[in-house]
N, C-alpha and C positions, 0 to 999 in steps of 0.2 A: 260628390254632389249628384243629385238625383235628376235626369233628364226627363223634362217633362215636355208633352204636347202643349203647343200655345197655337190660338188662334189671330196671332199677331193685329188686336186692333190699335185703332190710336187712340189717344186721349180723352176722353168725356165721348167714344162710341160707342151707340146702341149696339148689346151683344145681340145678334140674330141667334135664337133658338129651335126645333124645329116644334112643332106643335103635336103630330101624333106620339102618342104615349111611348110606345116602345124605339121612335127613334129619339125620342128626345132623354128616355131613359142610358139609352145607349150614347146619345152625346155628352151626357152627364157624367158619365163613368168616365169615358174620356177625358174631358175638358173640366174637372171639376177644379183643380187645383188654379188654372186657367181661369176660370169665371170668378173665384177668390177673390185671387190677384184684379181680375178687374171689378169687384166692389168694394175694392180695395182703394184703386183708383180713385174711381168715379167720387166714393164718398168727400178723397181730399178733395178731387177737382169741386165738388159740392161747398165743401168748408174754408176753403180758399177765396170760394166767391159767391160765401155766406148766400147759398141757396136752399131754402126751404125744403124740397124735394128732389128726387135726382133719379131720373128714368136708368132704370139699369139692364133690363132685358126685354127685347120684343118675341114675339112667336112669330113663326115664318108663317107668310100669306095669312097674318091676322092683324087685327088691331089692338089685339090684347098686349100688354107692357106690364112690365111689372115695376114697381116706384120704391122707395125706400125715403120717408120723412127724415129730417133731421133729428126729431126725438128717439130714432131707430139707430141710428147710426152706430152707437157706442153697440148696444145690445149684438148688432152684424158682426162687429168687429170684434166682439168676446168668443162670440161663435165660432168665426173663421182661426182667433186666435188658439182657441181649443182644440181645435181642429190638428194644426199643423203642430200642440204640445204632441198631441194622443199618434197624431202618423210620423210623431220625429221629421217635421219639413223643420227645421229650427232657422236655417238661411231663410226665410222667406219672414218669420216670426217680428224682425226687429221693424217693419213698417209697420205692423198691427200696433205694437208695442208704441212708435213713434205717433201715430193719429190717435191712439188713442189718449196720448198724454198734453197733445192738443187738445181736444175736446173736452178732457178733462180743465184745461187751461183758461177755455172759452165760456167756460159756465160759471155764471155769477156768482160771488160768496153770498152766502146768508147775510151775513155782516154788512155787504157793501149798497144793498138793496133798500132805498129808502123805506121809514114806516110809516103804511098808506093808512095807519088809524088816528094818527097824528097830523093835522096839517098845518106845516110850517107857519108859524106866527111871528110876528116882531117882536123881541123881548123889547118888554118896557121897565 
């Protein structure tokens, strides 16, 4: 198993990043697999409590954040899971796998979706 840096946050917390370029290049090298895992997080913490958007990172001494919608969610999670195929993280693989088969779960069928060109009428 491969030892990685973590910046030990909790649950549903804003990751602080730093804002000039070259350090926040260099926290990224770093922390990348780290910051994953936590959009990783955040999205179930999101999907769990069916929330719209889901603040995921702030920039240090700014007010700039960056958000991630629900209709994004899946998209993150392809990427990240691509991600950990292409660097062989495979341990870390089976959450992306697991939210995403949620999400997959939570999306309406075509089928089940009333047809709004029809409006229900009382057979006579």
């Amino acid at each position: 198993m491969v030892k990685r840096k973590q910046a030990n946050l909790k649950e549903n917390e804003t990751y602080i990043i730093p804002s000039p370029n070259d350090e926040m290049r260099l926290f990224i090298a770093k922390f990348k697999v780290d910051m994953m895992e936590h959009i990783i997080s955040s999205i179930k913490f999101a999907v769990e409590n069916k929330l719209p958007i889901i603040e995921i990172f702030q920039f240090k001494n700014s007010s700039f954040v960056v958000t991630i919608a629900s209709k994004e969610f899946a998209t993150n999670l392809d990427h990240i899971g691509k991600y950990y195929k292409e660097n062989e993280i495979y341990e870390l693989y089976p959450r992306v796998e697991q939210l995403q088969k949620i999400l997959k779960d939570n999306i309406p069928d075509e089928k089940e979706k009333p047809d709004k060109s029809s409006p229900d009428k009382p057979e006579s």
